[in-house]
N, C-alpha and C positions, 0 to 999 in steps of 0.2 A: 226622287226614285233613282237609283242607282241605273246602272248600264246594264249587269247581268241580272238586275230584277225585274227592268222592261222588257229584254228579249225573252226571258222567261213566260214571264207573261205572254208577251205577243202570242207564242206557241200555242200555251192554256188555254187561251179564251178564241183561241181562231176558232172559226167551222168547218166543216170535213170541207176538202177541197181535192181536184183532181190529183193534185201531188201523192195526199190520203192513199187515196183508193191504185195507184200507181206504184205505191209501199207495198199493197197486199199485196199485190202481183209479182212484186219485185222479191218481198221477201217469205210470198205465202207457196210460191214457186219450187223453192228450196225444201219445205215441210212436205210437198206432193212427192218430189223424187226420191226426199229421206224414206218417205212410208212405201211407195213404191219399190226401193231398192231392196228396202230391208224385207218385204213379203216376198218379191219374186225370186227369192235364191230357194225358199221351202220348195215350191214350184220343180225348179231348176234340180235341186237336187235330189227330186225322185224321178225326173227324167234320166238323171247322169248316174243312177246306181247298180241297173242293169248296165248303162253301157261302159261305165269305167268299173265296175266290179267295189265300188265304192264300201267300204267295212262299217260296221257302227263307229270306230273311236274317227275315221275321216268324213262322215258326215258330220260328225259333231263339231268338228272344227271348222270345218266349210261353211256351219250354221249360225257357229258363233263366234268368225274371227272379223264381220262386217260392227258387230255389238261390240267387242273387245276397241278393235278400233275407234269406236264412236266416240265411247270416253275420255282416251286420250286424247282425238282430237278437242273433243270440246274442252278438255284444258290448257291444251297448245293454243285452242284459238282466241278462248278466251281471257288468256294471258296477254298475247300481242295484242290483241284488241284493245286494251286498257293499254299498254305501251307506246303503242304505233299510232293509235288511233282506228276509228270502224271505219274510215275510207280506206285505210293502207290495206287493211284484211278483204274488205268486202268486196263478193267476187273470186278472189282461190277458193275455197273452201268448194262453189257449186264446179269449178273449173276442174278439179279434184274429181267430183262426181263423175262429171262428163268422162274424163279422160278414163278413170276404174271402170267405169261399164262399157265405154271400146273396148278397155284391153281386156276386160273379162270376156265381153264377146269373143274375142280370138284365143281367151288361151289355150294352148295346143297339152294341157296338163293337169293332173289333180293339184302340186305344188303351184303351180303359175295361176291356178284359180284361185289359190288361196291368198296368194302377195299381191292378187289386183284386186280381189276383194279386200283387202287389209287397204288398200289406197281408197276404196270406194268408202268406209266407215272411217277414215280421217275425215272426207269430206262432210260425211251425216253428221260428225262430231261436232268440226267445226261451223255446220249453219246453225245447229240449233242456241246457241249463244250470241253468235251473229246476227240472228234475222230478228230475235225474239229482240236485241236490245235496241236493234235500228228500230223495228217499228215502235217499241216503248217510246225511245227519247223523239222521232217525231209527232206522237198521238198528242192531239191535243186533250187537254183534261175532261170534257165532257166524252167526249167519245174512246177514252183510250185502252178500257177495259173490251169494248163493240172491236174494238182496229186490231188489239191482238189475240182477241178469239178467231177473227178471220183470218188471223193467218195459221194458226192452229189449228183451223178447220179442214183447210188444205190437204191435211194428214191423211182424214178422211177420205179426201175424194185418192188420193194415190193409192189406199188401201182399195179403194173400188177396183181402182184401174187397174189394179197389178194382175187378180184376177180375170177380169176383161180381156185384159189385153192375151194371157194365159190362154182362157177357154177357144178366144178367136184363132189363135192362130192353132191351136190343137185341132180346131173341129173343120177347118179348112182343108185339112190333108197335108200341112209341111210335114216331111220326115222331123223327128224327132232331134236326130242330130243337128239341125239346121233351129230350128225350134227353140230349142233353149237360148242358142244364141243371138238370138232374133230379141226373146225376153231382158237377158241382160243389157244387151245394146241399146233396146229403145230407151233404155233409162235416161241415155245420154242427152236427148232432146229435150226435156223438157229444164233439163239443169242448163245445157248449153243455152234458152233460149234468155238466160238472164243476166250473161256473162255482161254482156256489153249495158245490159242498164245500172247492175250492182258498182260497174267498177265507176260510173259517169256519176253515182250519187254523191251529194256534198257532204262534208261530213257534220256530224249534227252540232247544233248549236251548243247543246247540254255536254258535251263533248268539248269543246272551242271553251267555256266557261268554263268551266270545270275541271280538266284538267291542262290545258293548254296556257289558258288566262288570258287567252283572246279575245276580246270584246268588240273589236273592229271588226274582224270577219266574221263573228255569231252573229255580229249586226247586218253582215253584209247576207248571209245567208236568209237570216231571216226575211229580209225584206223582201226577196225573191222568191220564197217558197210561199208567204202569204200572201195567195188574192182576195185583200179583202177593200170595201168600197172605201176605206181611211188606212191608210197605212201608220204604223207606228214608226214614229224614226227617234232612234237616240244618241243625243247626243253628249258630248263630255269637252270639255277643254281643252282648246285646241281648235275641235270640229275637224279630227282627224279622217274619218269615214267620210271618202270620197267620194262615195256614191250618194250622201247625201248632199242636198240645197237648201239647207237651215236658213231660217228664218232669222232664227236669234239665236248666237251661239250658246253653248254653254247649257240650255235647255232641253226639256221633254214635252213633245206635243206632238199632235194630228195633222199629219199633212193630207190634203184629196190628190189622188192619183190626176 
């Protein structure tokens, strides 16, 4: 058996594991803020139509220059992505996020709403190519269709939230002027809160194989992210992959932890 048809493997046949369910969050995280973001500007901008005098053709733009952006990014990112690698990418794209819903919360304008909203819809652009292929190339084969519904699920609950979040603070009593920018801004938390695990994830095996032709460190990867009670270790001539303690060089087998 080859080097990139047992890491392969390894992957396929693993069981959901912590790593798993640390995916969803990592990249089911990114799908809540995109549905979030993209709901709470409807919101936003029947608040801001009385108070900026806002016309039919500048609502329309305000409504759909987060969509227009999206697209693009998801072909900017998805480009680099396959270039750079989903470790060099992963993490800008929710960073992106974060930062367009601060500065929308501040901006002091109709035009500056719209070019930090246009930052905010790079970002939605870019996670949805991102997140959806990280958790593919880590799913294992039984589970992988279960692992990226959940994170597609996520959608879901941001579309909850965006209203929630809306009703709450309307019915509280904030002026309206402060209001809106309350809505744009919270978006920032929940994309901020993944910055620092997207950027710290390795990058994937099927990745490392595939286009890199790295079989040392898909190896090295693998070994790490699977806890399983026999670890697969592979080896090739040489017995290059220092992290392993082969038995017999040159072979494939079951080592016990």
């Amino acid at each position: 058996m080859s080097v990139n048809s047992s890491v392969l493997e390894a992957f396929d046949e693993s069981k959901l594991n912590s790593f798993h369910w640390k995916t969803i969050l990592t990249a089911g995280m990114g799908f809540f803020t995109d549905a979030y973001d993209l709901f709470i500007i409807g919101t936003v901008t029947a608040i801001l139509t009385p108070m900026w005098h806002l016309t039919t053709t500048q609502l329309s733009i305000l409504n759909s220059t987060s969509l227009a952006a999206a697209a693009l990014g998801a072909l900017f990112f998805g480009k680099l992505m396959d270039l750079l690698g989903r470790k060099a990418m992963y993490g800008i794209e929710v960073a992106m996020l974060a930062v367009g819903a601060i500065l929308s919360a501040c901006a002091p304008s109709f035009i500056w709403l719209v070019i930090f909203r246009f930052i905010v819809g790079l970002g939605v652009g870019g996670d949805y190519p991102t997140s959806s292929v990280i958790m593919t190339e880590y799913a294992n084969r039984k589970n992988r269709g279960f692992l990226v519904t959940m994170v597609f699920a996520m959608q879901g609950l941001g579309l909850l939230a965006g209203p929630l979040v809306a009703s709450l603070l309307l019915s509280i009593g904030i002026p309206h002027a402060i209001a809106w920018r309350l809505m744009l801004g919270l978006g920032a938390i929940p994309a901020a809160s993944v910055i620092y695990l997207r950027r710290k994830m390795p990058e994937t095996p099927r990745y490392l194989l595939a286009v890199k032709q790295d079989a040392n460190q898909a190896a090295s990867v693998a070994s790490h992210l699977i806890p399983t009670r026999r670890r697969r270790i592979v080896e090739w001539e040489g017995c290059e992959a220092k992290h392993v303690e082969p038995q017999t060089c040159g072979s494939t087998d079951w080592y016990g932890r």
